[in-house]
N, C-alpha and C positions, 0 to 999 in steps of 0.2 A: 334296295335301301335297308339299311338292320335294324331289323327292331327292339323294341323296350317292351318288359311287363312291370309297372311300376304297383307291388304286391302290396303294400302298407301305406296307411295314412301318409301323406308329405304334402308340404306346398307346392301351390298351384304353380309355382312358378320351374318347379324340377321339371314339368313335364311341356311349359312353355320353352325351356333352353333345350330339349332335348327336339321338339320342333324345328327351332329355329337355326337346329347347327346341321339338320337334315336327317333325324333318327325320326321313326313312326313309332310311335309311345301307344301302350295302352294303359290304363288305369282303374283296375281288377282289385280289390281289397276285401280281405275277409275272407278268402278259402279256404276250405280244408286241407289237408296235405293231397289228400286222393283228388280232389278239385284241380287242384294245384299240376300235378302231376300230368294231370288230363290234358292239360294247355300249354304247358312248359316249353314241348317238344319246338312250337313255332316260332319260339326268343332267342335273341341272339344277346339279349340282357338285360340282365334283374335285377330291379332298384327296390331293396329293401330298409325298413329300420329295426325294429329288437321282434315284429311279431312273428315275422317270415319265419319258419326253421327249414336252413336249407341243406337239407341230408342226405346221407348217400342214397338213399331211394327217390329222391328227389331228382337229384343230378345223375341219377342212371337213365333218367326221362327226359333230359334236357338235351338233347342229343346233336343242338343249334345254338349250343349257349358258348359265350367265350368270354363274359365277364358276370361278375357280382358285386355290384355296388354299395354298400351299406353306408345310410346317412347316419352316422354317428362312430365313434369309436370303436365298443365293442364288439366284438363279432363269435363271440359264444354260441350264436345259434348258425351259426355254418360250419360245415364239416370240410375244412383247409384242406387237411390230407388227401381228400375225396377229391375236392374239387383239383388240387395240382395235378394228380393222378388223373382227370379227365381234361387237363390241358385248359382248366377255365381260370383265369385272374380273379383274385380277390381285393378287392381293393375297399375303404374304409375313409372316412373324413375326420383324421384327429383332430384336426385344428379348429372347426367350423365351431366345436363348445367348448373351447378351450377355457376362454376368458368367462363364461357362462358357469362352467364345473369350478374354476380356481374363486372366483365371487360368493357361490355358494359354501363352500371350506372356508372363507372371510367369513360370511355370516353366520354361520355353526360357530365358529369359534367366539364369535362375542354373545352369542344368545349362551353358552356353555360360561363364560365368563363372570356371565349379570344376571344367568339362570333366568332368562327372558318367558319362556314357556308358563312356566310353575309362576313366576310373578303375574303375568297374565292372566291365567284359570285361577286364581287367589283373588284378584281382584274383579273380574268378573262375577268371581260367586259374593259380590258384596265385602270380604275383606281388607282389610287394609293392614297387611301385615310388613308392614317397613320396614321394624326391623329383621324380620325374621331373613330375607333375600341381603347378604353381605356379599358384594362378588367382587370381582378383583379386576386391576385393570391388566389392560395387555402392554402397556408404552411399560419398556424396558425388559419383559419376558422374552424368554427362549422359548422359539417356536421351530420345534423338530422337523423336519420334511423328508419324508421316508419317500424317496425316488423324489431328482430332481430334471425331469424332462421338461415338458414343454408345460404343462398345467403347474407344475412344480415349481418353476421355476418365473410363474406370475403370482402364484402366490408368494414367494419369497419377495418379488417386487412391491404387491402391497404390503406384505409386513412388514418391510425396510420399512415402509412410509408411514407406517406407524407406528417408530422408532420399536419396532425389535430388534431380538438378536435371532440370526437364522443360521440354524446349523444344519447339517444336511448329510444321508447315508444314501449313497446313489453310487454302486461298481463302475460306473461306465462317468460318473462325473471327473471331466479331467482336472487338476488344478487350478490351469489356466482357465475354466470353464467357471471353476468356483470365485477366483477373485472376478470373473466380469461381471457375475450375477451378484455378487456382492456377501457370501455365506462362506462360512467354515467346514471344511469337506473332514468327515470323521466318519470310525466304525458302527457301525449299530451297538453293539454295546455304552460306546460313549455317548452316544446320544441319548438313549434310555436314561443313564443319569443324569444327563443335566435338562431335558427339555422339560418346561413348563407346559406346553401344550406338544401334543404330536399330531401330524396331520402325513395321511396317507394319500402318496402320489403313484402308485404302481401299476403294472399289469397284473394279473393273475396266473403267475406257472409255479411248476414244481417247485422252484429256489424259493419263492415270495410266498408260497401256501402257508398261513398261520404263521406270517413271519414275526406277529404279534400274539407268539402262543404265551402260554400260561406262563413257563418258565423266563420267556423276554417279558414278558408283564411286570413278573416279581422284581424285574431289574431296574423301573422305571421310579423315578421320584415321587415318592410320596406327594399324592395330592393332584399327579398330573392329567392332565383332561385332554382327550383324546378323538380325532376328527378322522373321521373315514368317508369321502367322496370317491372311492376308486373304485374297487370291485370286493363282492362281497366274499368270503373266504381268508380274503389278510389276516383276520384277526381270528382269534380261536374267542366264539360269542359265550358260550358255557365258561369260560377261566373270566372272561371279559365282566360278565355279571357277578362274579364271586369278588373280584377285587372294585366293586363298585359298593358291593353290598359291605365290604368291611373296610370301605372309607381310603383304600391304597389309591383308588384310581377317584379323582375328584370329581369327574364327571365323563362322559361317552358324550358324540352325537355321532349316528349314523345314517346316510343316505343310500347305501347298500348295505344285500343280505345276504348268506350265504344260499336261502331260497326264497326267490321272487316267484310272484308277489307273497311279499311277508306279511302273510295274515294274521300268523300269530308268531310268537315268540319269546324264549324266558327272559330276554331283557326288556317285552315290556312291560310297564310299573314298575321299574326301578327309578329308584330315586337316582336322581339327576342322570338321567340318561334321555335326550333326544334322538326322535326318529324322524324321518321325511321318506317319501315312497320313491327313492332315487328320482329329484328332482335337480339332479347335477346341469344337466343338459335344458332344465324345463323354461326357458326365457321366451319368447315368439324370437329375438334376434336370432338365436344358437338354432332353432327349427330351418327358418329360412335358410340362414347360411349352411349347413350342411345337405338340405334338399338342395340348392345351387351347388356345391361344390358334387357331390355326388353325379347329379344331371353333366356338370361341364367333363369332368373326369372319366367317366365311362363315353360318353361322346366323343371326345381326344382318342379315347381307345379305338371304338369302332368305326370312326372316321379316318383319322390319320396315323393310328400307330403308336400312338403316345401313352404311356403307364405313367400316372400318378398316385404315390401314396398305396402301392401293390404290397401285400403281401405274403405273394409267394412268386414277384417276379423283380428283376433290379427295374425301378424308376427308368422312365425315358419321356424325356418330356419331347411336350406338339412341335417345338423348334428343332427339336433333334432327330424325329424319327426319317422324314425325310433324307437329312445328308443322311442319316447310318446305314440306310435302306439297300443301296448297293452294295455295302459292305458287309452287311447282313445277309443279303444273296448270295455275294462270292462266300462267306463264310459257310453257310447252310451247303453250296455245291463241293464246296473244300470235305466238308462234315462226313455229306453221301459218300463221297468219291472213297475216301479211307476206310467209312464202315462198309462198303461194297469189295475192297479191298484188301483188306486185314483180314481173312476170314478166321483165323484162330481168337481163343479171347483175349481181349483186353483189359491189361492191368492200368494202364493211367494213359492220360491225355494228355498232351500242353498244347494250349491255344498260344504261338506270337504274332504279335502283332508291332510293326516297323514301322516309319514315315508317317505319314497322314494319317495312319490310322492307331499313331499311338497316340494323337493326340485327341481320342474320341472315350466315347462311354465304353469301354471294355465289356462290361458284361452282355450286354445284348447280344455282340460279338460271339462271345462264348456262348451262349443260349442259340444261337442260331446253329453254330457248330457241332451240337451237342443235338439238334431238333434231328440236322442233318445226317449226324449217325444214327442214333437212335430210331429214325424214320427206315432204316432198312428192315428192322424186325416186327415194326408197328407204324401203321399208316394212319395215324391218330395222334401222334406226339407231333408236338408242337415247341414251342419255346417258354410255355410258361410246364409241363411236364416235362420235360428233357432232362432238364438239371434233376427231378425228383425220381424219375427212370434210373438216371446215372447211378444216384445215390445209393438207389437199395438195389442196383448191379454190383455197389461196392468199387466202383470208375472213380481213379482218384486223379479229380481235375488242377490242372495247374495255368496259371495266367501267368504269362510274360510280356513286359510290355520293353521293346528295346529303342529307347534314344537316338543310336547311329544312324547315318546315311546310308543305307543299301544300293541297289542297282536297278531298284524300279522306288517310284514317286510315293509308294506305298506295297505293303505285304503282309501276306495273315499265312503264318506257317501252323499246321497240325501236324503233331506229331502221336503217334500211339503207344503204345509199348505190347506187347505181343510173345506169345511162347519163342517164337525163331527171331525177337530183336524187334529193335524202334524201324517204327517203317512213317515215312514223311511226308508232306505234300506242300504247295507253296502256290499263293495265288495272286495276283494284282488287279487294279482295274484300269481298263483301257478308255481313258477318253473320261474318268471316273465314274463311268455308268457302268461299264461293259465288263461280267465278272472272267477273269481267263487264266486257265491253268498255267503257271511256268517251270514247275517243278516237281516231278514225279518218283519216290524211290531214290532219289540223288540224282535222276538222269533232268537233266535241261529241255523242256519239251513245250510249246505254246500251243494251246489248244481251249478250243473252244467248251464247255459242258452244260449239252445240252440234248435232250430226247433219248431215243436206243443209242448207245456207244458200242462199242466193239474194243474190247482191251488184251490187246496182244505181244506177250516178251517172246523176245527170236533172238536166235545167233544172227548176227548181222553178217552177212552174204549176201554175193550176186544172186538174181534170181530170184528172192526170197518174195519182192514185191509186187513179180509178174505172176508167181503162181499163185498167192493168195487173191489179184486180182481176178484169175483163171475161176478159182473155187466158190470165189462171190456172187461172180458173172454167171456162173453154172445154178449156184441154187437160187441165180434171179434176184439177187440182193443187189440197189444201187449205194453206192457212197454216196453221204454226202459232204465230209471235211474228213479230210487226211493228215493225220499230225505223225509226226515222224520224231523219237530222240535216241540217243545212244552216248554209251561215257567214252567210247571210243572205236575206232576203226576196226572193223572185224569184231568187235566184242559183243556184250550184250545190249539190244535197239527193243526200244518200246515203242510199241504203235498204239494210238488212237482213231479209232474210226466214227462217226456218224454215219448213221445207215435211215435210210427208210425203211418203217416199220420192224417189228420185233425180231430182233437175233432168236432163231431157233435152236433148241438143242441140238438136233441133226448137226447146224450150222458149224455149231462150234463144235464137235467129236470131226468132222471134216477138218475144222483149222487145226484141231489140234494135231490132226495127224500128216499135218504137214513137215518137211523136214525142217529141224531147228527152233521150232516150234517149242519152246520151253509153261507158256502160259497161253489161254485164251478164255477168256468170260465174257457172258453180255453185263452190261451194266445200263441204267434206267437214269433218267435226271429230267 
């Protein structure tokens, strides 16, 4: 049964669903990393939220771990590199505070608006200053939205509905994406001048670091008041306070910092600048649902196969891992068979896939392929390190996916590329369970892959099959499937053998020095 270390506060009900789907959960909170470390080694996976830091010393402990759950969005406090590199999934619940984080950016933006804070603490301390609070309304403002994803793109649905106007800098928004959501798709610089309000919808990488630096500030219209629920570092804070103090920018509210917890900081006391202690996510709704989705998510994993919301593996959801699961196999033995095969290096890959199986999740596919080579230099890669193995092997992978009718119901061709040329392999499933070679080096060959093999190119001659059987029989080796192929009569014939137990070295310096005998290797599957 696999189990869970549920490391951080969540509801009670993440560790009810991980019960009930057949996970054995513990529920351990508050440790040190060294605490941490001490216990790790027993989990097969770890449901965190922002306290966990789970680092490569962490994860050099975890030596039974194969997922990382985190109930909430960002995942700053996990080391992704580490974890792809030790073959563990990452996975994250964006959606769970979705509408939770997009409500809170609505509410920043009208307390910024009607200066709701400062009117408050004025009137609390006994004043009644009316008119001194003049705020503005939002119906017919331009309300900017720097990244328009999924949080982005409900804020933009409430400010439609409160007759804005929404404009929008998002690379990846397509046009058709812009007229459905209802917004004007523009550069960041056109935005900067015309938006009344700007509100930040992004992630935090290298492209979006201070994407509201000093210099993008000075671009911004006079007056305009500016909303950060995303992550802290977007804006450059130090430029951000200067154009606040000299009245360019109308007003700030922030719900991130560039360092949590933000005890202190030079934007606070400034006038008209709001802060809140990143309470994007803070609803009891947005808690629950992200401990549920995390518990369901990770469970789908270590139960049936399924990756939701990974990232650093392609999605496969609980409906799908099943059908792929044979095609995953035959892929992964396809994988082995050429990295046991190709022994010079490889320069590129191409995973095809024909028939039945072009009409499935491709990458998994490829990931399995990829586990399956890669698994001959390291017996630790997996399908969520494979791809990241490849990568900084410098393996430049290619996916085909072909339409036509072939000659089997389905087929997953690897191809390598190689100092002496592309060398091939071809595979189908029989009965669609049963993974089975049919295509070797170009030679036509059905064969079973499975246990110790025996892999043998000969000049095809009389003879050749009674004396290797001679040589087998002598050092006491049984077959147990015989595959036979060849591109033509007398030419060159490729044999495959299953044997009981391990092909010796011995064994094979005897086949090879049989006559005709051009190759012979064991191979493992």
């Amino acid at each position: 049964m696999p189990k869970v270390l549920i490391s951080d506060k969540m509801d009670p009900k993440a560790a009810q669903i991980f019960r009930e789907r057949g996970v054995e959960v513990d529920e351990i909170t508050g440790k040190t990393p060294d605490e941490l470390k001490a216990i790790i080694g027993q989990y097969d996976g770890l449901a965190i939220r922002s306290s966990t830091k789970v680092t490569k010393d962490i994860l050099e402990h975890a030596t039974n771990l194969k997922v990382v759950g985190r109930a909430g969005i960002g995942v700053d406090n996990v080391d992704i590199p580490s974890a792809s590199a030790k073959g563990v999934v990452v996975m994250n619940t964006p959606f769970g505070n979705s509408i939770t984080t997009a409500e809170h950016a609505i509410a920043l933006m009208f307390a910024l608006a009607r200066d709701l804070p400062e009117a408050d603490r004025s009137t609390q301390a006994g004043k009644w200053e009316k008119n001194r609070f003049m705020g503005v309304e939002v119906t017919g403002k331009t309300l900017g939205l720097i990244g328009a994803g999924n949080i982005g793109s409900i804020v933009a649905d409430r400010a439609l509905g409160l007759k804005m106007k929404v404009i929008a800098y998002d690379p990846f928004l397509t046009p058709e994406r812009a007229i459905e959501m209802g917004v004007e798709k523009m550069s960041l610089d056109d935005l900067l001048l015309r938006a009344d309000f700007i509100t930040l919808h992004t992630p935090l990488t290298d492209q979006t670091r201070n994407i509201l630096s000093r210099e993008n500030l000075a671009k911004t219209k006079k007056g305009v008041r500016i909303i950060n629920c995303a992550r802290g570092g977007l804006i450059d804070e130090a430029a951000l306070k200067e154009c606040l103090d000299s009245g360019h920018v109308g007003g700030a509210a922030l719900d991130v910092f560039v360092t949590e917890p933000a005890k202190e900081s030079p934007l606070f006391g400034t006038p008209n600048f709001i802060s809140t202690p990143h309470l994007g996510a803070s609803t009891s709704e947005a808690q629950v649902n992200v401990a549920i989705q995390v518990a369901e998510q990770m469970a789908d994993y270590l139960v049936s196969g399924g990756v939701t919301n990974a990232l650093n593996m392609p999605s496969l959801s609980a409906e799908e891992a099943p059908r792929l699961k044979p095609y995953m196999a035959l892929a992964e033995k396809l994988g082995s068979l050429v990295g046991q095969l190709a022994t010079s290096d490889l320069s590129n890959i191409a995973i095809e896939v024909e028939g039945a199986a072009a009409e499935l999740n491709q990458k998994p596919i490829t990931g399995a392929v990829l586990a399956g080579l890669m698994r001959v230099h390291s017996d630790t890669v997996n399908m969520v390190n494979a791809p990241f193995l490849a990568k900084e092997r410098g393996l430049d992978v290619r996916e085909v996916r072909h339409e036509r009718e072939g000659d089997y119901h389905t087929l997953v061709r690897v191809t390598v590329g190689t100092q002496t040329g592309d060398r091939s392999v071809a595979g189908t499933l029989f009965g669609n369970q049963a993974p089975r070679l049919v295509e070797l080096f170009g030679i036509k060959v059905e064969a079973d892959l499975a246990g110790p093999m025996l892999y043998i190119v000969n000049e095809d001659a009389p003879g050749f099959i009674g004396r290797l059987g001679t040589t087998l029989g002598e050092a006491g080796v049984n077959i147990g499937t015989f595959h036979l192929g060849r591109r033509q009569a007398g030419g060159e014939a490729v044999l495959l053998l299953s044997v009981d137990g391990q092909v010796s070295t011995d064994l094979i310096t005897r086949v090879r020095a049989l006559p005709g005998v051009k190759t012979a290797m064991a191979l493992n599957f």
